[in-house]
C-alpha positions in Angstrom: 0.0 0.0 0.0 3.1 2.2 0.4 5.5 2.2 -2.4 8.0 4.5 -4.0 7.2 7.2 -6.7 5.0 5.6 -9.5 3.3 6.4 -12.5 0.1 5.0 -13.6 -0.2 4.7 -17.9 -3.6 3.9 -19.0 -2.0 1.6 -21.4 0.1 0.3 -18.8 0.2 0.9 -14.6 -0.6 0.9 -11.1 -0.6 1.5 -7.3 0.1 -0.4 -4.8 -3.1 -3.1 -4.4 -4.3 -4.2 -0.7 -7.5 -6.6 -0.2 -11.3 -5.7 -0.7 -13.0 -7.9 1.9 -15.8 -10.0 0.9 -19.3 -6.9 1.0 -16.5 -4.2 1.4 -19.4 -2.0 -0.4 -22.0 -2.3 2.7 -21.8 -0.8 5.8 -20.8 -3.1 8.7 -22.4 -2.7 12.1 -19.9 -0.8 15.0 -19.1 -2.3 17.6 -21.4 -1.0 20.5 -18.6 -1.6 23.4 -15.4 0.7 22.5 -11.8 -1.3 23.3 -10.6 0.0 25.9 -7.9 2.4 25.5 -10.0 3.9 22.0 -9.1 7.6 22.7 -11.0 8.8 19.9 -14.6 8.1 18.0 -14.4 5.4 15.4 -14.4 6.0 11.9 -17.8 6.2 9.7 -19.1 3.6 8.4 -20.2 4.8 5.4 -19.9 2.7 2.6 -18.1 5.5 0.0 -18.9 3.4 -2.7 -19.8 4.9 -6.3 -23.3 5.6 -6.3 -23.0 7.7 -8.6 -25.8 10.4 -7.7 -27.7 11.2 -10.6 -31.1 14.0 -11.4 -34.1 12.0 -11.4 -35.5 13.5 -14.5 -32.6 14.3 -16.9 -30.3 11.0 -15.3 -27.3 14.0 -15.7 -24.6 13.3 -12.6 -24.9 15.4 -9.0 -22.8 17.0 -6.7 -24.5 15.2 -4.0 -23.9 12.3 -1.4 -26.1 11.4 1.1 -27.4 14.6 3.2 -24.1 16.7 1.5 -23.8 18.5 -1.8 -26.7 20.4 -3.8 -27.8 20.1 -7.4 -26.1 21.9 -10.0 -27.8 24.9 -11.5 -25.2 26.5 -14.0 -23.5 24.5 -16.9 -21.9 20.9 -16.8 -19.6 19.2 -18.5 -21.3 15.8 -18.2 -19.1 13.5 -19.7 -16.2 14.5 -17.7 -18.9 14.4 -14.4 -19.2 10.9 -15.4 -15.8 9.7 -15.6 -15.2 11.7 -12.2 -17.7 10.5 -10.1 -15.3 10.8 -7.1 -14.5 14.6 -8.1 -18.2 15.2 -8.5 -19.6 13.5 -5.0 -15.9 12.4 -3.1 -16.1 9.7 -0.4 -16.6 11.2 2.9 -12.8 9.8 3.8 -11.7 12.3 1.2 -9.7 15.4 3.0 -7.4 18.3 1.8 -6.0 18.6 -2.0 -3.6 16.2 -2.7 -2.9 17.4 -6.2 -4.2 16.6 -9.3 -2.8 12.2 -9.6 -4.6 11.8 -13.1 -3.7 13.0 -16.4 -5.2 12.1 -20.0 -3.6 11.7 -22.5 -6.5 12.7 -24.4 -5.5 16.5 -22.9 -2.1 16.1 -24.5 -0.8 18.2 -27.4 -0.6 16.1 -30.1 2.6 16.1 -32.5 1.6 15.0 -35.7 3.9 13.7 -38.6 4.0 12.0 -42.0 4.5 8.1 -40.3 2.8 9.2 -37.2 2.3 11.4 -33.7 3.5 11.7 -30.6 1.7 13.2 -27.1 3.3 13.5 -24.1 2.8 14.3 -20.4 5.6 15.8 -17.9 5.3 18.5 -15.1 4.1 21.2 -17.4 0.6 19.5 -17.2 1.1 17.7 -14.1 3.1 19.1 -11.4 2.8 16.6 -8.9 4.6 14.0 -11.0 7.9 15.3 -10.7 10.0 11.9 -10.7 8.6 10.1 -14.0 7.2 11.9 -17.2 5.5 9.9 -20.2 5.0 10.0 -24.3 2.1 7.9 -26.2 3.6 7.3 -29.0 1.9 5.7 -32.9 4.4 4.8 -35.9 2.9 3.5 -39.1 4.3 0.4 -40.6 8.0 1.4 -41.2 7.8 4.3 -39.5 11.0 6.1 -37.7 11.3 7.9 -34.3 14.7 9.1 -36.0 18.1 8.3 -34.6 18.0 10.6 -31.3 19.2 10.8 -27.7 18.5 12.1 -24.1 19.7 13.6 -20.9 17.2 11.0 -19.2 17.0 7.0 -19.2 13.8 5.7 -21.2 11.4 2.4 -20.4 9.2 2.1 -23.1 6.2 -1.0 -23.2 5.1 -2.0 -26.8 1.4 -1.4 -26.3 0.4 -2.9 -30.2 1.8 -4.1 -32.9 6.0 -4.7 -33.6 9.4 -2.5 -33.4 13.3 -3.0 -34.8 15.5 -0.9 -32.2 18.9 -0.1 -32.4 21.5 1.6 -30.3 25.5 2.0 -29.4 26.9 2.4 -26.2 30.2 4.9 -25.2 32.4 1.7 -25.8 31.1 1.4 -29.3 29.2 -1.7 -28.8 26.0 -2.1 -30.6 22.3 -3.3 -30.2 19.6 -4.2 -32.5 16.6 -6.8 -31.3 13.1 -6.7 -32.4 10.1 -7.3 -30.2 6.2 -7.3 -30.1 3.5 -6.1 -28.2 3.8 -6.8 -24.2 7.5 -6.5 -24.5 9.6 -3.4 -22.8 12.8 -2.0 -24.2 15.3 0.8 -21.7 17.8 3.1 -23.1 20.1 4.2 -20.2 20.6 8.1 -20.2 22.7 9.4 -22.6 22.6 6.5 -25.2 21.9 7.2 -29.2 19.2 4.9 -30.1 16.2 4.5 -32.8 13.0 3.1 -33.3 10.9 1.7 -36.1 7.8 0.4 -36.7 7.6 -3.6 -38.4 5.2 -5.4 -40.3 4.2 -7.3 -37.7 0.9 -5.7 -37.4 -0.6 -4.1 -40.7 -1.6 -0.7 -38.3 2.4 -0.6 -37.5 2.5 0.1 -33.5 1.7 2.3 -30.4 3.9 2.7 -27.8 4.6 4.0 -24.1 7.3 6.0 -23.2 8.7 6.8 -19.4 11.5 9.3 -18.5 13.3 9.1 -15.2 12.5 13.1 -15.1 9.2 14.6 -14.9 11.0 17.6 -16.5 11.3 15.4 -19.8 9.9 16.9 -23.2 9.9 15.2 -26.0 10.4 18.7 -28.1 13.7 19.0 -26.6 15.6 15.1 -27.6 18.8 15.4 -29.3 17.8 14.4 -32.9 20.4 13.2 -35.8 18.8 15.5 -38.1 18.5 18.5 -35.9 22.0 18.8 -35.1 23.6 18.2 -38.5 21.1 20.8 -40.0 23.0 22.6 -38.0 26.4 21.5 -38.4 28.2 23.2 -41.6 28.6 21.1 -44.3 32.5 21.8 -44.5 32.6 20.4 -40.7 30.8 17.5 -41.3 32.7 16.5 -44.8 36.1 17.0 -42.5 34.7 14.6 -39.2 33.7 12.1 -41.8 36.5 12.4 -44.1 34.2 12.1 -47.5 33.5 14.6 -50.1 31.1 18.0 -49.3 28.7 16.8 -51.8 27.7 13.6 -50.0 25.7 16.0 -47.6 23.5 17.9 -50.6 20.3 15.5 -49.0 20.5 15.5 -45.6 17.9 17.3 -44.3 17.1 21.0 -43.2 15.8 20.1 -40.2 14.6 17.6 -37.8 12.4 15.1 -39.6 11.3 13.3 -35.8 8.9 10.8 -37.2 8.7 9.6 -40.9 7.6 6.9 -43.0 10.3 4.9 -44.8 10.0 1.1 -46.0 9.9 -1.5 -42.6 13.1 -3.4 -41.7 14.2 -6.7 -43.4 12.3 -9.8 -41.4 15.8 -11.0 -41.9 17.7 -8.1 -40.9 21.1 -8.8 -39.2 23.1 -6.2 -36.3 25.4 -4.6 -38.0 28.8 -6.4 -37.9 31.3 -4.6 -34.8 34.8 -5.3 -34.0 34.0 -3.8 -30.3 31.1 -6.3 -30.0 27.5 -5.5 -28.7 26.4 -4.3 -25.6 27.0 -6.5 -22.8 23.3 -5.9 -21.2 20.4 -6.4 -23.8 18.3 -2.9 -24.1 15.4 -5.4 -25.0 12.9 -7.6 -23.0 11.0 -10.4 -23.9 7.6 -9.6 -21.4 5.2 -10.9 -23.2 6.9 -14.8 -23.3 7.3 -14.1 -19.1 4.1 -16.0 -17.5 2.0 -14.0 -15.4 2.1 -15.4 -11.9 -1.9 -16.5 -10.7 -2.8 -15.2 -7.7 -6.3 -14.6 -5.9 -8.3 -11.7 -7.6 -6.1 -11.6 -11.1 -2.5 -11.6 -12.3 0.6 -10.1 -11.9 4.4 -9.8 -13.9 7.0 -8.2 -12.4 9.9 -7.0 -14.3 13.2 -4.8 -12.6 16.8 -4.9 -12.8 17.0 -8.3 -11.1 15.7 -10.1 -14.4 16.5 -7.2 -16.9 19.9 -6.0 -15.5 20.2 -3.0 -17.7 17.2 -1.5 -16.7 18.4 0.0 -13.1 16.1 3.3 -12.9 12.6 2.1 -13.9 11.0 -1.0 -13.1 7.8 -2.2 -13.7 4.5 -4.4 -13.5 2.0 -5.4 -15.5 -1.2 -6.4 -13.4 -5.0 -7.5 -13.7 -7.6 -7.4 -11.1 -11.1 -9.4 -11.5 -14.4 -7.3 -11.1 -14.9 -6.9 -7.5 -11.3 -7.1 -6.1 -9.1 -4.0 -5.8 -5.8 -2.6 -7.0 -3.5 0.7 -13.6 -5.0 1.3 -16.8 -4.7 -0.6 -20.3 -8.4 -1.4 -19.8 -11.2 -1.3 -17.5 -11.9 0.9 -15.0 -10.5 1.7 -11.5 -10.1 4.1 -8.7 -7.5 5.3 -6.2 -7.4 7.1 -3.3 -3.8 9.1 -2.4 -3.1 9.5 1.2 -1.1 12.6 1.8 -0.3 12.8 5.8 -1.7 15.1 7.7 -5.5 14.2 7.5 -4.9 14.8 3.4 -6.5 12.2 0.9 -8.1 12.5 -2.4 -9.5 9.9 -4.5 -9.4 10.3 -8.5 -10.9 8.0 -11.3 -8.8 6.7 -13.8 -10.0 4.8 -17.2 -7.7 3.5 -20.6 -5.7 6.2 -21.8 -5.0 8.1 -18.2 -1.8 8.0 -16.3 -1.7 8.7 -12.4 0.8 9.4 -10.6 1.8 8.6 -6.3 4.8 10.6 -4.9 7.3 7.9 -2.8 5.7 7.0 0.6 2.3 8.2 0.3 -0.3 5.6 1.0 -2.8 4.2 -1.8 -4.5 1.4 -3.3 -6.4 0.6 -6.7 -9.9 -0.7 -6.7 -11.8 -2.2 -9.9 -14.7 -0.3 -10.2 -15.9 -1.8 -13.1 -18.1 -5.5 -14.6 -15.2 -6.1 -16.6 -11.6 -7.0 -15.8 -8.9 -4.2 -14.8 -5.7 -4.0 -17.0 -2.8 -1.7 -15.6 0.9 -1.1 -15.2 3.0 -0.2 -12.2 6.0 1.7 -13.1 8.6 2.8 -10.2 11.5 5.0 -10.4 13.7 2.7 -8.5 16.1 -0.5 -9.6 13.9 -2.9 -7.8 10.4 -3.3 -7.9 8.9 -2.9 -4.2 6.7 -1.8 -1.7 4.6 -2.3 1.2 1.7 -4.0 2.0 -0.4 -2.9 4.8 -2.0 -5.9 5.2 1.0 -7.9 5.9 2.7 -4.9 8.3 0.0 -5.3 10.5 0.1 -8.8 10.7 3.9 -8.6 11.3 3.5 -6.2 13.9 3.0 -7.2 17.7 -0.8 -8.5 17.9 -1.4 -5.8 21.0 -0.1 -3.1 19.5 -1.9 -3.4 16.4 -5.4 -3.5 18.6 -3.8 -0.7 20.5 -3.7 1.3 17.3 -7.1 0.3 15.6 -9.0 -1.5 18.1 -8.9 -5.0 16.4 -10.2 -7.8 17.9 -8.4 -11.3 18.1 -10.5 -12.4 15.1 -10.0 -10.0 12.6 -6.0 -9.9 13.7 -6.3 -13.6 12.8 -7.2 -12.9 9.6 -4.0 -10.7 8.6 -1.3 -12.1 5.8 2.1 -12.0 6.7 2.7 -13.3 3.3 2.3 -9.9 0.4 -0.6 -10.1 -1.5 -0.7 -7.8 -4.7 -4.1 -8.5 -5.7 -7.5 -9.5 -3.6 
């Protein structure tokens, strides 16, 4: 329930998950006999679940829960109302401002180009996510994100459809690997890389980018292009030691994204005396079996099984209707808890990123008949966090009911063992 910073990408990732107990949506009776060192009144009981208030005549969404709230009299936006039904009518646990944790991509500037586009979030449009920023990214078949580089490390997750990447390390050592979608590629900071679409899908691919900076913009990548469009032509025919007039074609400036024919299905890496990287940039997630566990699935992937990757890890996890815990599909919601009596719970559906700064407490509940897809991403080298479940059962029995008022039953019923999903 506690984890280090994370980003949530609708078509990949998550919060930490803790259980939803069997009729978690229904008021249960307190206790009539408080325990006897309870300094304080106990919590409500109400059930905060998403009713979803609504105007009996025109079914349009309310600002009102229970005995709080009023009906709206000037304009709505009512489509946004409905995917916000915890902005509209917020649980009665909700407290403070947290700062906005959701972003759409669907907000994002779109860069368009002749092989694709490109949209991105970073701090610019949502400040609280100042660790990790992110890029949706679409290449046609053979398309080019051109030969570029970056001050920051990138994770990227092959959301449809195939890619050829290639890249060179300071040593001179080379990569080149091609993978599908569900597999995950990382660039460490610093190193020139490319990527293209394949033929392996006849829409080319999608893809989603994280930076190890939530000060990341895409508009400002070292391109190949860019810089010898502005390089002079004299220069360049002296570094490379060939004629002037090989440059007449290159272009006058960056080209980004363009269409060009896909790679060979037999392409080989280009042949180096240095050798290739010693680390492959490349991961094969989508042959990794997702481990079974009560309420869904979950894959883990950090540097322990992908050694190169050592500043953003990641996991892939589905929750069954009903149970609680990202977003490549369904629906889901999260409440962020800030310290200090602060908490705010947000709505997030496919295509929205969220975002929890290190420590704060959350979870992620399915709030939907259909099962929730979503990907945990963690600016760290290993994957981890910590359950809440499993702290209180491996803290002393007495000081747990000194804390919350447990009984003996219900402190039975702890895990000591993690559970991601319920």
């Amino acid at each position: 329930m506690f984890s280090r910073t994370l980003l949530i990408l609708l078509c990949s990732f998550a919060l930490a998950v803790v259980a939803a107990p069997a009729g978690s949506n229904s008021a249960s009776p307190a206790s009539s006999a408080l325990p006897e060192f309870q300094t304080t009144a106990p919590a409500s009981d109400a059930p905060n679940d998403q009713t979803f208030p609504q105007d009996e005549t025109s079914g349009t969404p309310e600002p009102i829960e229970g005995a709080l709230g009023a009906p709206l009299l000037g304009g709505q936006n009512i489509e946004l109302d409905r995917q916000n039904p915890d902005f509209l009518a917020p649980p009665t646990t909700d407290n403070g401002v947290v700062g906005s944790a959701k972003w759409s991509f669907s907000l994002s500037h779109n860069r368009m180009g002749t092989g694709g586009w490109s949209r991105q979030q970073n701090v610019a449009l949502m400040p609280i996510a100042t660790a990790m920023a992110s890029v949706n990214q679409r290449l046609e078949v053979g398309a080019v994100r051109e030969l570029h580089w970056h001050t920051t490390a990138e994770w990227g997750f092959v959301l449809a459809g195939g890619i050829s990447v290639t890249a060179i390390n300071s040593d001179g050592q080379n990569f080149e690997d091609t993978i599908n979608a569900g597999d995950i590629w990382y660039f460490p900071a610093g190193i020139p890389h490319s990527i293209q679409a394949t033929d392996a899908s006849p829409d080319g691919a999608e893809l989603l980018l994280v930076f190890d900076n939530g000060n990341f913009a895409a508009d400002s990548t070292f391109s190949l292009t860019d810089w010898m469009a502005h390089v002079p032509k004299e220069v360049l025919a002296k570094n490379f030691q060939i004629n002037v007039t090989a440059f007449d074609h290159i272009p006058a400036k960056e080209l980004f994204i363009f269409p060009t024919a896909p790679p060979p299905t037999d392409e080989k890496a280009v042949s180096n005396p240095q050798g290739t990287v010693p680390n492959p940039y490349t991961f094969k997630l989508s042959q990794v079996p997702a481990t079974k566990v009560a309420g869904g699935t979950v894959k883990v992937v950090d540097s322990r099984t992908f050694k190169v990757a050592t500043t953003i890890v990641g996991a892939i996890v589905t929750v069954e209707p009903g149970a609680m815990s990202y977003f490549l599909e369904g629906t889901g919601r999260a409440t962020i808890f800030a310290s200090s009596a602060t908490a705010e719970t947000f709505d997030y559906q496919a295509g929205d990123i969220g975002y929890v700064p290190p420590s704060f407490g959350h979870y992620v509940e399915n709030t939907g008949n259909t099962t929730l897809s979503f990907m945990e991403i963690f600016n760290a080298d290993i994957f981890e966090d910590i359950s809440l479940n499993q702290w209180l059962a491996l803290t002393p029995p007495e000081l747990v009911k000194a804390n919350l008022g447990f009984d003996d039953a219900t402190i039975a019923k702890l895990s000591k063992v993690k559970q991601l999903v319920i």
